[in-house]
Residue, then its C-alpha position, 0 to 999 in steps of 0.5 A: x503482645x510480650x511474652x510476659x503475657x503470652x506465657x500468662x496467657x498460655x498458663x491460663x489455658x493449661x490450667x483449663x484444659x487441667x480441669x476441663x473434665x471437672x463438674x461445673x467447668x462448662x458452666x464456668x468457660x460459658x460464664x468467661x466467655x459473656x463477662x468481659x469485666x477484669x475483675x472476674x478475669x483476675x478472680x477466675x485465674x486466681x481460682x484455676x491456680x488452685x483448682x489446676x494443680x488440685x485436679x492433677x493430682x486426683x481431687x475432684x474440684x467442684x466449681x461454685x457448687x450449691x451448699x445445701x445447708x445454705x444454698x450459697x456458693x462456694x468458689x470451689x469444692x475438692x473432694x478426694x477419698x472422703x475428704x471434702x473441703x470448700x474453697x472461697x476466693x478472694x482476689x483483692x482489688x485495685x484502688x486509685x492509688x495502687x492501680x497508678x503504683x503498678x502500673x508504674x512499676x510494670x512500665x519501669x520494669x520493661x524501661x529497665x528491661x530493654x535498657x540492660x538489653x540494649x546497653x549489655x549492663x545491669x542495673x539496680x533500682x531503689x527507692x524509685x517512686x512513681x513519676x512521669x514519662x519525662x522523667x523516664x527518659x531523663x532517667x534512661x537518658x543519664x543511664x545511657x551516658x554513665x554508661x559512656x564515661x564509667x560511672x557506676x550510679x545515676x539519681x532516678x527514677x523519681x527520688x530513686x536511685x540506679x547502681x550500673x553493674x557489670x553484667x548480670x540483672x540486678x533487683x527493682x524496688x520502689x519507694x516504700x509506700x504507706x498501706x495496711x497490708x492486715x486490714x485488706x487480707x482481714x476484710x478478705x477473710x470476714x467475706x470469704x467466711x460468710x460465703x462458706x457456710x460450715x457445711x464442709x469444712x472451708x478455707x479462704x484464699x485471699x489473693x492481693x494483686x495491690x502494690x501494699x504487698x511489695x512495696x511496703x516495710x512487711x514486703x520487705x521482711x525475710x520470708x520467715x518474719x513474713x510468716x510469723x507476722x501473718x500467723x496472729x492475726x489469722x489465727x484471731x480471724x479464724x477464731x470467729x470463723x470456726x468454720x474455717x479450717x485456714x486461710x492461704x494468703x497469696x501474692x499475685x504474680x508479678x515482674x521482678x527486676x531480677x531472679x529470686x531464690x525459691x523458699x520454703x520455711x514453716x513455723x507452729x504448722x504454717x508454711x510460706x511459698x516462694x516460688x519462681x515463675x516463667x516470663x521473670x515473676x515470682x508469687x510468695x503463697x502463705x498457708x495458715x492453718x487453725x492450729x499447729x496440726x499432728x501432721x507436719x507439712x516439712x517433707x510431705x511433698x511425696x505424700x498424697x494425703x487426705x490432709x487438705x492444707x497437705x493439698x493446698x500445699x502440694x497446689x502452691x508448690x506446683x505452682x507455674x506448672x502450666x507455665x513449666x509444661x508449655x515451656x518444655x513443649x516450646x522447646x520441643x518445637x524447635 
């Protein structure tokens, strides 16, 4: 196992143990234990990264409790001081298509990886688009002998292209692919609003695992222009949602070719997340609220209060905190 997926591993078992004192959480850990099927695998992480954080900080998390005025359920429900509202999850599955495109990229990221490691050189990819084995020894096989006369760029992977660097790691980037980013995360807000029945007030979290959120012309935007781009469109599902109180879009973790600053920004209420994790992965969380609100997120990070997207905020800005944690008591252990 690498330690990519040890430290995920890990993660997942101390968001567990942060919520195993929480009502429902025996009923969940018994339901892991008999559904073998990845799906839920990745939608019970998804939920735990909220319901974690949440459960530290002194909300009491509720898991899948039974709506009395519909009877359906809810992933989650915080509750802290008399302020109560349910969360529904969404993670957002692989087709073909995205499944082929990341695991690709996750075999590129470990080529690359172990190259630099080996060779004592940085590279950068671009515009590297999904092939075949062969071509990912031709492509380490002309890397390796760049590196032996000098030369600063080889062609690949695929119709890629690789800039050798002195030391330090350098960016991964696939060819930019053709995908509707707005259709999966509206489909996303249109099942969570169904499942939340207006008997506390809900959000929906719609996390994408897909490639459509890295690689395609949006992923490329500063996180900024993400944002404002997300804001529209939400606030137009919201509308016919009007138990919905806001939606948090979330990127799935995952590997990244070289390490990325941290970034918070905010616009009319909004806030979008970028925050680093363990084991060289990184999560961009966007908050989307109804409207823009009396209270503004800038500077609330020492403020516990009742305001749910204030929760949600403090969930995603603790995010990897598990990760964090572990890696304290590891290095305690040596």
């Amino acid at each position: 196992m690498g330690e990519s997926r040890v430290i995920r591993v890990l993660e997942l078992a101390g968001r567990i143990a942060a919520v195993r004192e929480q009502p429902g959480i025996g009923a969940l850990r018994r339901e892991a234990s008999t559904d073998r099927q990845a799906g839920y695998f990745a939608h019970l992480r998804a939920l735990l990264t909220i319901a974690a954080p949440l459960s530290i900080e002194g909300w009491r998390i509720e898991i899948a409790p039974r709506s009395h005025v519909s009877g359906r359920k809810p992933d989650l429900r915080a509750s802290l001081s008399g302020t109560t509202f349910d969360v529904e999850v969404k993670h957002l599955g692989y087709d073909q298509d995205i499944r082929g495109t990341n695991d690709f990229h996750d075999r590129l990221f470990l080529r690359k990886v172990a190259l630099e490691n080996r060779l004592r050189k940085g590279l950068s990819i671009t515009g590297a688009n999904v092939c075949d084995a062969q071509e990912l020894d031709a492509w380490a096989e002309r890397v390796e002998a760049a590196i032996a006369i000098g030369a600063t760029a080889v062609d690949g992977p695929g119709a890629g292209r690789t800039q050798i660097l002195a030391d330090e790691s350098g960016p991964m980037e696939g060819a930019l692919l053709d995908g509707d980013l707005w259709g999966r995360v509206g489909v996303g807000i249109q099942r969570a609003a169904k499942q939340i029945d207006g008997g506390h007030r809900g959000w929906a979290f719609i996390e994408d695992a897909g490639a459509v959120a890295w690689a395609t012309p949006w992923s490329k935007k500063p996180l900024t222009a993400k944002l404002n781009s997300l804001i529209v469109p939400i606030r137009r599902e919201l509308a016919a949602a009007p138990h919905l109180a806001g939606v948090v879009f979330s990127t799935a973790p995952r590997n990244v070719g070289a390490p990325v600053l941290e970034e918070t920004v905010w616009s009319e209420g909004c806030i979008a997340i970028r925050r680093v994790l363990l084991g060289i992965r990184s999560r961009e969380t966007f908050i989307i609220r109804r409207a823009s609100p009396q209270l503004p997120l800038r500077g609330i990070k020492g403020i516990l209060g009742h305001d749910d997207a204030v929760a949600l905020y403090l969930a995603f800005d603790t995010e990897g905190l598990a990760g964090r944690f572990t890696q304290q008591y590891m290095s305690s252990r040596r």
